[in-house]
C-alpha positions in Angstrom: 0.0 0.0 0.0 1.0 3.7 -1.0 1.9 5.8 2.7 1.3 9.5 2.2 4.3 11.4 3.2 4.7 15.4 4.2 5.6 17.8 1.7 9.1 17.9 2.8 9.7 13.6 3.3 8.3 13.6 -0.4 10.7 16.2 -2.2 13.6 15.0 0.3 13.1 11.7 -0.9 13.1 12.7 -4.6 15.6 14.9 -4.7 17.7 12.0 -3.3 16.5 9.4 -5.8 15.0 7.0 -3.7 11.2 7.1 -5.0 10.1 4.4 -7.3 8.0 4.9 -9.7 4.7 3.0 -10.8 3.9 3.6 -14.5 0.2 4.1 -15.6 -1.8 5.7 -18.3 -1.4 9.2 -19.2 -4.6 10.8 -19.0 -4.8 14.7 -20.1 -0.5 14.3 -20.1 -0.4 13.7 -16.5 0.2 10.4 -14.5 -3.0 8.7 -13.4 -2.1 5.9 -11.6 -1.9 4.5 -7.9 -5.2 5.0 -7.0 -5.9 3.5 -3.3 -7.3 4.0 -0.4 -9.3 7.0 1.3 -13.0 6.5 3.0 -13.3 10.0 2.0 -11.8 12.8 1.0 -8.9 15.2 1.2 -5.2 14.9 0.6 -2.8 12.6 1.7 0.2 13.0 4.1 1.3 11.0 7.1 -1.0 10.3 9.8 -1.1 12.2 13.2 2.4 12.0 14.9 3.8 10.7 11.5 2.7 7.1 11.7 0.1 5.3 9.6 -2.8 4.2 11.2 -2.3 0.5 10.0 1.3 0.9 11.1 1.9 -0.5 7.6 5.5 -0.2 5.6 6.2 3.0 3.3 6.2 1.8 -0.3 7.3 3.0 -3.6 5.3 6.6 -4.5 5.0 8.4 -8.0 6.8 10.8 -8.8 4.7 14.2 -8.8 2.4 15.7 -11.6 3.7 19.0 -12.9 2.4 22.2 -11.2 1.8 24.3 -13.5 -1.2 22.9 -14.5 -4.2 21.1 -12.7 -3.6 17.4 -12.0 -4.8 15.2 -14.7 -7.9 14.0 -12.1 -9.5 17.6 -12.5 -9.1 17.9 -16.2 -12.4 19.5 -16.9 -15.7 17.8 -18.3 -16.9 18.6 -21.5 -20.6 20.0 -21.6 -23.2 16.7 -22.1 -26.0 19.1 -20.8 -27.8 19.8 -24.0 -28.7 23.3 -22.6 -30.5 22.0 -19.3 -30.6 23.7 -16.4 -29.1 21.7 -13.5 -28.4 24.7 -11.2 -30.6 27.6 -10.6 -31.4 30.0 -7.7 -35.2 29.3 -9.7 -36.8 26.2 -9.5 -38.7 26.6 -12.1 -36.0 26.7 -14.9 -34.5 23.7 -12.6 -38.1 21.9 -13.9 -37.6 23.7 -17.1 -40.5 25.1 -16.9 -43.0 22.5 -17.5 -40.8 20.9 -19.9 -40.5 17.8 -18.3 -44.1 16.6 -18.4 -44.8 14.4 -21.4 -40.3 14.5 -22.0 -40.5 10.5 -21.9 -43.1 9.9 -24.9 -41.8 12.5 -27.1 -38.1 11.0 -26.5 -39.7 7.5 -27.7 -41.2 9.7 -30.8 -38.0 11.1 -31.6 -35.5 8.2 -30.1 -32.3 9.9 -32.2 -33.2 13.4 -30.1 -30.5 13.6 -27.1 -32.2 16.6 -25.8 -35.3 15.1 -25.5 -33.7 11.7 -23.8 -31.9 14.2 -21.1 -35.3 15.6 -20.5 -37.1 12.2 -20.4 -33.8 11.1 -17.7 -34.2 14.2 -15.8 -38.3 13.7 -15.8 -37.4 10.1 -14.3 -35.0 11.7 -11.7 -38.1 13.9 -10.1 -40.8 12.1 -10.6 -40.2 8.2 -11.1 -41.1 5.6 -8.4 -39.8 2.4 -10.3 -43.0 0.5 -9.5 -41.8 0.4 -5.8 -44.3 0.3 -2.8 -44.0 3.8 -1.3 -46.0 5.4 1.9 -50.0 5.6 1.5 -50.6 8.9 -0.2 -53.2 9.7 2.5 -50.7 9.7 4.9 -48.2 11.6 2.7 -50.5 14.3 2.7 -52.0 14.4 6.3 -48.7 14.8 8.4 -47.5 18.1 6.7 -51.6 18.8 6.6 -52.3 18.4 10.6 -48.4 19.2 11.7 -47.0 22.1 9.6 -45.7 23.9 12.9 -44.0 20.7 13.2 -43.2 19.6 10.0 -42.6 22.1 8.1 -44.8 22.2 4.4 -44.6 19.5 2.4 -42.0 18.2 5.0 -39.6 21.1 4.6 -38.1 21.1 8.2 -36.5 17.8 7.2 -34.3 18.8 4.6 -37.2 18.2 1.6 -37.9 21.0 -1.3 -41.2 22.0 -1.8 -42.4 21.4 -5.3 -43.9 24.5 -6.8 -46.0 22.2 -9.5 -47.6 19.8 -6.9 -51.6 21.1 -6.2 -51.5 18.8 -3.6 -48.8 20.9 -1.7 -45.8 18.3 -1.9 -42.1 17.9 -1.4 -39.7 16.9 -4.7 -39.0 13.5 -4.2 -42.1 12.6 -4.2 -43.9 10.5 -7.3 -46.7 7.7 -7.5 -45.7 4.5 -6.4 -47.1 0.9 -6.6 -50.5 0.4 -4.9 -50.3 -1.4 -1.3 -53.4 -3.5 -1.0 -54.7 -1.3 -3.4 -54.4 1.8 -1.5 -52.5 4.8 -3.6 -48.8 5.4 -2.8 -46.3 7.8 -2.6 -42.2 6.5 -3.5 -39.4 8.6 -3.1 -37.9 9.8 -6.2 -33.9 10.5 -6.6 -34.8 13.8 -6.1 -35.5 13.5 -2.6 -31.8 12.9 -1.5 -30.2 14.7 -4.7 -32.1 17.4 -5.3 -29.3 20.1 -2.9 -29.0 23.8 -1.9 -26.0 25.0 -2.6 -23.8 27.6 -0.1 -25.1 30.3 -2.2 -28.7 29.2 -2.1 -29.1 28.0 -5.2 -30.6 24.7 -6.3 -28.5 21.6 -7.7 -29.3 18.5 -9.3 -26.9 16.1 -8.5 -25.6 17.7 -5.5 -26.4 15.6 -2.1 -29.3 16.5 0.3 -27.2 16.7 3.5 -30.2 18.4 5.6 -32.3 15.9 4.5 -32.9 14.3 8.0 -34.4 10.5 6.6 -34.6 9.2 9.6 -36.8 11.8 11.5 -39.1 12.2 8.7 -39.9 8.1 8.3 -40.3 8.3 12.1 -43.0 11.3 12.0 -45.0 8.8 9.6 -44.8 6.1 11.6 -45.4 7.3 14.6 -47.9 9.4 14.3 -50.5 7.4 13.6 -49.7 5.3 16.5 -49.3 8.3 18.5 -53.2 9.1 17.8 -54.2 6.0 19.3 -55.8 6.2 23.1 -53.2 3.1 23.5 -50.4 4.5 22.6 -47.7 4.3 24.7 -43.9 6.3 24.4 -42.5 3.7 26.8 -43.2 1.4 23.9 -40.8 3.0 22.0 -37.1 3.9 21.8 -36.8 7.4 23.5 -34.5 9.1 21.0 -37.1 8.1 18.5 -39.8 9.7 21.2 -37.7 12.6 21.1 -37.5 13.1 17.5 -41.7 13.2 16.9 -42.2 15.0 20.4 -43.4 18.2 18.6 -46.0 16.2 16.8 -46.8 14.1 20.2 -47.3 17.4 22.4 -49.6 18.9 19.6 -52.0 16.0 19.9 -52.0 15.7 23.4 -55.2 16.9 24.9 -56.0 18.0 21.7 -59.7 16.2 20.7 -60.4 17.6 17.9 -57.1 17.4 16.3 -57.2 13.5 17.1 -60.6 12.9 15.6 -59.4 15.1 12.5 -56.3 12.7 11.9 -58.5 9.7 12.8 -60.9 11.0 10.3 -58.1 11.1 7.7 -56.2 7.9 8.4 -59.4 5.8 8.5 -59.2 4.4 5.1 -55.7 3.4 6.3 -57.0 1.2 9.5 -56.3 -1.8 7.9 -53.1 -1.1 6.4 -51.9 0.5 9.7 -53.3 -2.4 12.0 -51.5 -5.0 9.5 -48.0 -3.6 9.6 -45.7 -5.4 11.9 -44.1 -2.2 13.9 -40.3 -0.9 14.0 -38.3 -3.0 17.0 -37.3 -0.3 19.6 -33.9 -1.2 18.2 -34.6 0.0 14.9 -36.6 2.9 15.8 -33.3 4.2 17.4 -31.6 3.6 14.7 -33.8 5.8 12.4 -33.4 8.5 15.0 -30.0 8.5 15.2 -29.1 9.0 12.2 -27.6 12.1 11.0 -29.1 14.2 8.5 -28.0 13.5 4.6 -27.4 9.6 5.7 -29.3 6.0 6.4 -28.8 2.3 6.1 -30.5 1.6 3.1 -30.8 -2.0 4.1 -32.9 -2.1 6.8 -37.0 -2.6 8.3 -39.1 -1.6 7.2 -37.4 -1.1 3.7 -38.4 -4.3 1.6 -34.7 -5.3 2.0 -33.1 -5.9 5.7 -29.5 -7.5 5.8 -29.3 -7.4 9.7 -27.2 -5.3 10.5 -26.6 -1.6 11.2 -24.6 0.5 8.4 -24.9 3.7 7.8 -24.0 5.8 4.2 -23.9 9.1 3.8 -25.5 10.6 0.4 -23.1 11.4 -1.9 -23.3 13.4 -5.0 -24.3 12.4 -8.5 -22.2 14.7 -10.8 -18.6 13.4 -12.6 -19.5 9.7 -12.6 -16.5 7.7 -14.6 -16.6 7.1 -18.5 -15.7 4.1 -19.6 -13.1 4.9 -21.2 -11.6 7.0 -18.1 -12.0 3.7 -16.1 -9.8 1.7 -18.5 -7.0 4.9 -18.5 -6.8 5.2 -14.9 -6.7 1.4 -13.8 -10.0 1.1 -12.7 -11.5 -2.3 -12.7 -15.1 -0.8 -13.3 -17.5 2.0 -12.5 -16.8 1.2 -8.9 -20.1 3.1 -7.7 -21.5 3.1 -4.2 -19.4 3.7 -0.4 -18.5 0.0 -1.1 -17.1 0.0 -4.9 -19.0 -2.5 -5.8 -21.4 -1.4 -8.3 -20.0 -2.0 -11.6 -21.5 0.3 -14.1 -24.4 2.9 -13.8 -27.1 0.4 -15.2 -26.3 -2.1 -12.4 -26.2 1.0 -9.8 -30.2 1.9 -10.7 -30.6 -1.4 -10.7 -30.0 -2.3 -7.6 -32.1 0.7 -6.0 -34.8 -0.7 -7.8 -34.4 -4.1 -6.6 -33.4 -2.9 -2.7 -36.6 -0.7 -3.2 -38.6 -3.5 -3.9 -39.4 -2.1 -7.1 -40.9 -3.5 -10.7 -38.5 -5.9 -12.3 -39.2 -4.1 -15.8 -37.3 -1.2 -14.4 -34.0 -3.7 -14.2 -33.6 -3.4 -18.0 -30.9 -1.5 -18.8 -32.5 0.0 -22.1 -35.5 1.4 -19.5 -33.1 3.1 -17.4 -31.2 4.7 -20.0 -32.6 8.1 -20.3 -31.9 8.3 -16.4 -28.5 6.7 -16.7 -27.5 9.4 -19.9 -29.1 12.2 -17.8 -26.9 11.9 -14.7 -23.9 11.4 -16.7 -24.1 14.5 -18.3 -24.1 16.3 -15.2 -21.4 18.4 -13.6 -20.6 19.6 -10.3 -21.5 23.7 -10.3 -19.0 25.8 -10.8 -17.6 26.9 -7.4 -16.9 30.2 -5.9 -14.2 32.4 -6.8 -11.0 31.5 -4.2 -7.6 33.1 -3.9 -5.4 32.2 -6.8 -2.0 32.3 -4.7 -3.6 29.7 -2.0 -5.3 27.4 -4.7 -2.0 27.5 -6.6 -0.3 27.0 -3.2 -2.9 24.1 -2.4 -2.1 22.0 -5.9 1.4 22.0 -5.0 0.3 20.2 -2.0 -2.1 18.0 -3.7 1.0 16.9 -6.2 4.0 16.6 -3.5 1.9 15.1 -0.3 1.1 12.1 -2.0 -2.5 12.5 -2.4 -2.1 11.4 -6.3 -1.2 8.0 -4.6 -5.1 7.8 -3.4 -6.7 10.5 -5.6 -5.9 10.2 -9.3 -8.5 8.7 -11.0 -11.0 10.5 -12.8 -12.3 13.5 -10.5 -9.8 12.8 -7.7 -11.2 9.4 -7.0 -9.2 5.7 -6.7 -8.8 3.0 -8.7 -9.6 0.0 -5.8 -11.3 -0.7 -3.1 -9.7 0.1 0.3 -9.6 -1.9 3.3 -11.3 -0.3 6.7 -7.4 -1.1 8.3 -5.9 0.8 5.5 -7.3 4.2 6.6 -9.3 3.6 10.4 -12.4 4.8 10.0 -15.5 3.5 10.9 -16.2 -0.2 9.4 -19.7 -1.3 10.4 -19.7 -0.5 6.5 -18.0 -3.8 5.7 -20.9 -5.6 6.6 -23.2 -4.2 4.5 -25.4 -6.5 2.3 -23.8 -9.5 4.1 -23.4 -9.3 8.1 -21.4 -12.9 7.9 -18.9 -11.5 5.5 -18.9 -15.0 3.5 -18.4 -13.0 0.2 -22.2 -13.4 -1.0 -24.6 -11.0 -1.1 -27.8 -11.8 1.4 -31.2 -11.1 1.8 -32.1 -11.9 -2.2 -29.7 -9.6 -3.6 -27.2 -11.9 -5.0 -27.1 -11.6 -8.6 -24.1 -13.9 -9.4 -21.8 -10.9 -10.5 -22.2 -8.1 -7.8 -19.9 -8.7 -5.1 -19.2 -7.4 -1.5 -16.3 -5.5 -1.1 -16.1 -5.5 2.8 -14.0 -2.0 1.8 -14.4 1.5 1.4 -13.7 3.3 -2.3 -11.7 6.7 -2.3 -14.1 8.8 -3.1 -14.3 11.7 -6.5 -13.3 15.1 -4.9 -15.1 17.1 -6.8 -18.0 19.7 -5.5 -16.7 19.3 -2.2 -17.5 23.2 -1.6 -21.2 22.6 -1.5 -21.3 19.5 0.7 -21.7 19.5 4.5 -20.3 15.8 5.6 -17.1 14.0 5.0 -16.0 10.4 5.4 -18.3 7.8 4.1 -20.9 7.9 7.1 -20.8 11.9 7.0 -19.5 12.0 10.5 -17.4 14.8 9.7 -18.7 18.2 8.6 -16.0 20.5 7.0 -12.9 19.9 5.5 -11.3 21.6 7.8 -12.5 19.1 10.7 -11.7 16.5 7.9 -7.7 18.0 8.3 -7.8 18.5 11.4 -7.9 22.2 11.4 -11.2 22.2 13.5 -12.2 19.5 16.2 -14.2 16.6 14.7 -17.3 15.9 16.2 -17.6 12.8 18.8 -20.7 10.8 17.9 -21.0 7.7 20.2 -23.6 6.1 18.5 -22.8 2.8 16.6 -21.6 3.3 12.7 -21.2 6.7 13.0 -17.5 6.8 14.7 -15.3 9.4 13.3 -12.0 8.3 13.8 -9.8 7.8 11.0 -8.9 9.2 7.8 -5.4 11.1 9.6 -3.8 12.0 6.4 -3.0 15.0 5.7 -3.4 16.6 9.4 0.9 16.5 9.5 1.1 18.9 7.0 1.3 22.4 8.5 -1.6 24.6 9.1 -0.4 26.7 6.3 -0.4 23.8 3.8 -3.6 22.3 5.3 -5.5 25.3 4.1 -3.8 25.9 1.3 -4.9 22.4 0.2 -9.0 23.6 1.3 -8.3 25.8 -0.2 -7.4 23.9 -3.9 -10.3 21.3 -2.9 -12.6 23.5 -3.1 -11.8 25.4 -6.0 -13.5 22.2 -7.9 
């Protein structure tokens, strides 16, 4: 394994011949090789008090990318976008102004129309449910309806976007899903978790919902129902999970009226609701715990449940690999998801759809493909203007700490799947999709080619100015926590450890910003 050295180690140690060098592809004129390790982002240097956090051997580096110019994992994109807007301070242009509506049967018209496939893709992106069994619509509706002092409208104090087109009064993310005993349904859409606000307030497809609190929104429809019952009982239930719907539990208490009202609207749901086995106290605390812009997408009451408790943050959408960029850096495949192990962007939607419980039909490669051309064309939004001397100062960084031995695939990210050792951080994540770790995929998922990695992927470093967490659970907010410039947060709660990840914090403080400083210039 590569070890990140300090600035000085690395040109003391060139300067003196004693670096090996690792050929690989040129891409853009640069060397793009040595991808490893990383759970998430930032440069690499030694870890705190100079030593690796695997205490593993210092191997052979590569020899630095020339300075003058950007590494060759920042080479810019070219334009896919066919004139969409992806980012806009107006949502309406974001929803191109009714455009979408219809966009999927006039691209099936006109199948040799790009413009019209990105439309139909972005179309899919707000408002497809993949045939999955979402929440009853009635209950959808009467949470925001009865709570909005709670709540927010159309969920809003959890992180969702208000649609401005829904006459029904609800979030983005939302879209018709399949019936549940023949009651309507609402699924969530990709929209919900990568529809963003940016910094500057504007709006971002692509870019991850980090205030989108999951896990406190599933909780208020779940428990609120309950909650309206004369036999509910909070000891019944986890008490974080009590404390994340108390808003909604003190506005019904000793409230009649408001009680009958929600009785009134749930009533066509009183089978439903009496029929569905309830969250273990376990899990409830689990859903409450969780920080906002992050889940286990494999647990109850989801249609898929491996056991155990992992926890992913969301992660943005924007500079996915091409295949050819994959073949030029090393990689052995898309390598999408926290876990690497998701081989190309068809078999990525896929597997939402089948972890979602969703229609076979949507499997098909050639029915995802508007939504898989769509997010490949998009780019992370352009970031704001930084100082010129500190991002120059930052790339030098970048180039001499060794953070091309992690970083230098195609928009900063690695070539292979790193081991939880290699880099410290939290590794509940290595038993995700199969708690034994036997190398098969449980609970229905194995499809005889996806694999688990039990490992973390360095992930692409690109946007990093309009997220707000780091490391692959998102237990880290800045990157300046990430470089140990700021304190990290101490979150004792299980998966969400944020240890790890030292490299870079023995640079100096002037170096350390310096390279924020280039990060975020991306």
């Amino acid at each position: 394994m590569p070890t990140c050295l300090s600035t000085d180690q690395k040109v003391d140690k060139r300067r003196r011949g004693e670096l090996g060098v690792e050929m690989r592809p040129l891409v853009g004129g640069f060397v793009a090789g040595c991808g490893v390790w990383i759970a998430a982002l930032a440069g690499c240097s030694a870890a705190p008090g100079g030593a690796r956090p695997d205490g593993a051997s210092e191997p052979a580096a590569l020899p630095s990318a020339p300075l003058a110019t950007e590494p060759a994992p920042f080479a810019p994109q070219p334009d896919l976008s066919e004139g969409l807007v992806n980012t806009s301070a107006d949502l309406g242009a974001l929803l191109e102004h009714g455009a979408l509506a219809g966009a999927c049967a006039a691209s099936r018209a006109a199948p040799d129309d790009r413009r019209l496939l990105l439309l139909c893709g972005k179309s899919m992106f707000f408002y497809e449910g993949f045939g999955t069994i979402g929440i009853p619509e009635a209950l959808v509706d009467a949470i925001p309806a009865h709570f909005e002092d709670q709540v927010g409208p159309s969920f809003s104090a959890y992180g969702l976007i208000p649609d401005p087109t829904s006459s029904q009064g609800r979030a983005l993310g939302f879209a018709p899903g399949a019936p549940l005993e023949g009651v309507p349904t609402l699924a969530l859409t990709c929209a919900a978790c990568h529809l963003g606000v940016l910094p500057d307030g504007r709006y971002a497809v692509g870019a991850p919902n980090h205030d989108y609190r999951y896990g406190d929104h599933m909780l208020s429809i779940l428990l609120a129902p309950a909650a309206a019952s004369p036999t509910f009982d909070p000891a019944d239930h986890h008490p974080d999970a009590i404390r994340a719907v108390q808003g909604i539990l003190d506005a019904l208490e000793g409230d009649l009226w408001l009680q009958v009202q929600l009785g009134i609207d749930l009533l066509p749901l009183l089978g439903i609701l009496n029929a569905t086995a309830p969250m273990s106290i376990e899990t409830e605390g689990h859903y409450a715990h969780w920080l906002s812009g992050t889940m286990d997408f494999l647990i109850a009451p989801l249609p898929v449940d491996d056991g155990v408790h992992t926890v992913s943050k969301t992660s943005a959408l924007w500079g996915f690999p091409t295949a050819d960029e994959q073949g030029a850096s090393g990689m052995p495949h898309a390598m999408l998801a926290w876990t690497g192990s998701g081989h190309s962007l068809d078999d990525f939607l896929a597997g939402f759809v089948t972890i979602g419980g969703g229609d076979p039909a949507w499997q098909d490669p050639a029915a995802l493909a508007p939504l898989r051309e769509y997010l490949l064309s998009l780019t992370p939004p352009a970031p704001p203007a930084g100082d010129p001397a500190a991002i120059a100062r930052g790339e030098a960084v970048f180039s001499e700490a060794g953070c091309l031995d992690c970083h230098a695939g195609p928009r900063g990210g690695g070539d292979r799947v790193n081991t939880f050792d290699e880099i410290g951080t939290d590794d509940a994540l290595a038993r995700w999709g199969d708690p034994a770790l036997s190398g098969v995929l449980c609970c229905g998922m194995d499809d005889g080619v996806t694999a688990p990695t039990h490992g973390v992927k360095s992930p692409r470093l690109v946007g990093l100015w309009a997220m707000g967490r780091f490391l692959h659970n998102g237990s880290v907010r800045t990157l300046d926590e990430l470089l140990c410039l700021a304190p990290r947060s101490e979150n004792p709660v299980d998966a969400f450890g944020s240890q790890g990840h030292g490299f870079g914090c023995a640079l100096s403080e002037g170096e350390r910003r310096d390279l924020v400083a280039f990060l975020n210039a991306h």
